[in-house]
PLY file of the C-alpha trace (Angstrom):
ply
format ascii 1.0
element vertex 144
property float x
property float y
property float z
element edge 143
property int vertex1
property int vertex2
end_header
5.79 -4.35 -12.91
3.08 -3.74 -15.41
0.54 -6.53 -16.27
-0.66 -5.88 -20.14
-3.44 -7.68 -22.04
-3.02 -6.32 -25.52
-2.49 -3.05 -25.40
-4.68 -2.48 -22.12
-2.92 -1.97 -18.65
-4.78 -4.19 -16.83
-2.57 -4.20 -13.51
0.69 -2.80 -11.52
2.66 -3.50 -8.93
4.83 -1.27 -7.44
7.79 -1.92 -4.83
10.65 -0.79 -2.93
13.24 -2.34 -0.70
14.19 -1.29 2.23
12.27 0.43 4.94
10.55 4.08 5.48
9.02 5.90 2.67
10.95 9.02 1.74
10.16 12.00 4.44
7.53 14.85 3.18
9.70 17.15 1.86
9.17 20.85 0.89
8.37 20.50 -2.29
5.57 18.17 -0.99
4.37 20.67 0.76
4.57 23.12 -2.52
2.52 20.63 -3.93
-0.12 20.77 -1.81
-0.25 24.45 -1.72
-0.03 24.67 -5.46
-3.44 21.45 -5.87
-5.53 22.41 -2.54
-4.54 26.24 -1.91
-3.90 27.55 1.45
-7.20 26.76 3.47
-7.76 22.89 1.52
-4.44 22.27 2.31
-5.42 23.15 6.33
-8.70 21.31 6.10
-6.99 17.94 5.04
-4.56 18.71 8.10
-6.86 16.69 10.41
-7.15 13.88 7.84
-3.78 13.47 7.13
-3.41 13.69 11.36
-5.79 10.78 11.01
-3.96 8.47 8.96
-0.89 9.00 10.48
-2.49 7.59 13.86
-3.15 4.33 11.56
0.50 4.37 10.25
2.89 1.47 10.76
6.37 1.38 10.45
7.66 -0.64 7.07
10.04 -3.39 8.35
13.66 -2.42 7.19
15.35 -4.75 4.72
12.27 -6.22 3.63
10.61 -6.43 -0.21
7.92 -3.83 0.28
4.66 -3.86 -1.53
3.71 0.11 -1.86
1.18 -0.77 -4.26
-1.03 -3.54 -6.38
-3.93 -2.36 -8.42
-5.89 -4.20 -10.76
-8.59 -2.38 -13.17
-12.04 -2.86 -11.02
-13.18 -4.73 -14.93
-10.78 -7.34 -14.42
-10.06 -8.07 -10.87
-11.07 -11.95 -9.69
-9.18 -13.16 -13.23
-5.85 -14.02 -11.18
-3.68 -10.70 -12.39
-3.48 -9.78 -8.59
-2.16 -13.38 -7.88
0.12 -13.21 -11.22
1.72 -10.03 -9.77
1.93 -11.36 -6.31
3.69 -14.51 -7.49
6.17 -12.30 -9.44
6.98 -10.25 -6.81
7.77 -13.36 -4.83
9.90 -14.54 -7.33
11.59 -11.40 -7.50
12.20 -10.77 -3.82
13.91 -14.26 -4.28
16.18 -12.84 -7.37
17.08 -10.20 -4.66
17.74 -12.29 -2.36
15.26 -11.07 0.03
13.69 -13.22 2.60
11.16 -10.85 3.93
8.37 -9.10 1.98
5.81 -7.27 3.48
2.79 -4.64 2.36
0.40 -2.62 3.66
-3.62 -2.50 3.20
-7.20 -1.33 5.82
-8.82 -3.38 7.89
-11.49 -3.77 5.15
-9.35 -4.15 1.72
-10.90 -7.52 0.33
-7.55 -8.00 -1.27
-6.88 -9.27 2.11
-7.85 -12.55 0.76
-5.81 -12.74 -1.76
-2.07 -11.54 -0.19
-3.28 -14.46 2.66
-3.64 -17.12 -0.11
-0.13 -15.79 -1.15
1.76 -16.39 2.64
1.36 -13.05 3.90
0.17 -12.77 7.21
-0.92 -9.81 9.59
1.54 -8.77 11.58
0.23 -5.82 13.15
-3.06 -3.61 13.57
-3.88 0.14 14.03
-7.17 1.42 14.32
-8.07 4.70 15.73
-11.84 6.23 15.67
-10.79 9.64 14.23
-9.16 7.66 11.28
-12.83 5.89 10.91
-14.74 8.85 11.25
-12.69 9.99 8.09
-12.36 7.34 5.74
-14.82 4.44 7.06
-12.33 1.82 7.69
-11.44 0.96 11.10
-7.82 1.10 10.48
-4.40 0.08 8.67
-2.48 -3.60 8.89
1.00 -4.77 7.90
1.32 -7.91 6.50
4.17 -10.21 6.05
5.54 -12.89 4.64
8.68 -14.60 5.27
0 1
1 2
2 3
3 4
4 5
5 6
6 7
7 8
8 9
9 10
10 11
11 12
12 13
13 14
14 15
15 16
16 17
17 18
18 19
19 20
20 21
21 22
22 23
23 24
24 25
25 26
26 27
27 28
28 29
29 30
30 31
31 32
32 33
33 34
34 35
35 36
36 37
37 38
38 39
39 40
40 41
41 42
42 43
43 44
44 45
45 46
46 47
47 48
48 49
49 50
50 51
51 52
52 53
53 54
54 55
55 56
56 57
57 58
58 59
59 60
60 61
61 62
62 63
63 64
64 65
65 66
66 67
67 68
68 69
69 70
70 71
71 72
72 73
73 74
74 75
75 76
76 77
77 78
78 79
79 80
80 81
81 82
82 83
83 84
84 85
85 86
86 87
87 88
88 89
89 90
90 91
91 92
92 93
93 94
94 95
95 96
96 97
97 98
98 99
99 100
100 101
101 102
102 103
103 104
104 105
105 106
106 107
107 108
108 109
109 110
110 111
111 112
112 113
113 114
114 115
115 116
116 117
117 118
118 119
119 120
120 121
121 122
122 123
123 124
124 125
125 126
126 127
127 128
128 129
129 130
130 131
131 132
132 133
133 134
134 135
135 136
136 137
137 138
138 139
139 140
140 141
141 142
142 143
């Protein structure tokens, strides 16, 4: 879903339904090769070690969030909220009784996917994961 003022993209939401992510594949790993070359690709290794210490399983069957992003110029002007409510709506076309998304510990959009019924469901934080990126860790929230 694609929120438009004029001709400007202002925001997007992006979902799925169902549960895991599709696996890393080869051509991932191609991909990598071909943007970071051989020795980037093995210094992000710990990194992407990291973040998978902070990773939490995507509840099967459920309307899944895997990403809402409003331009930095227009966020606190409700577009977030005017996707979220769609998506509601739309898990509700679907037939879908669970939705759920996930965001860091210190995502200030927090705020605004509470406001909208989701609630934390679970937490993983990990040090090495800080050390990398700042943020203490990774949360799933839901909302049924």
């Amino acid at each position: 879903m694609v929120a438009v003022d004029g001709d400007c993209i202002v925001g997007v939401l992006q979902y799925r339904v169902g549960g895991h992510a599709t696996p890393i594949t080869l051509d991932h790993v191609k991909l990598a090769l071909s943007v970071f070359g051989p020795v980037g690709s093995l210094k992000r290794l710990p990194r992407f070690r990291a973040r998978s210490r902070v990773d939490l399983p995507t509840p099967a069957n459920s309307f899944y969030i895997d990403e809402l992003d409003v331009d930095p110029l227009r966020r606190g002007q409700g577009i977030g909220g005017q996707l979220l409510s769609w998506a509601v709506d739309e898990a509700r076309r679907c037939g879908i009784v669970n939705m759920s998304l996930h965001t860091t510990t210190a995502n200030p959009a927090r705020r605004l996917y509470e406001r909208h019924g989701f609630v934390v469901t679970q937490t993983a934080v990990d040090r090495r994961y800080e050390a990398y990126t700042g943020i203490a860790g990774r949360l799933l929230m839901e909302r049924r």
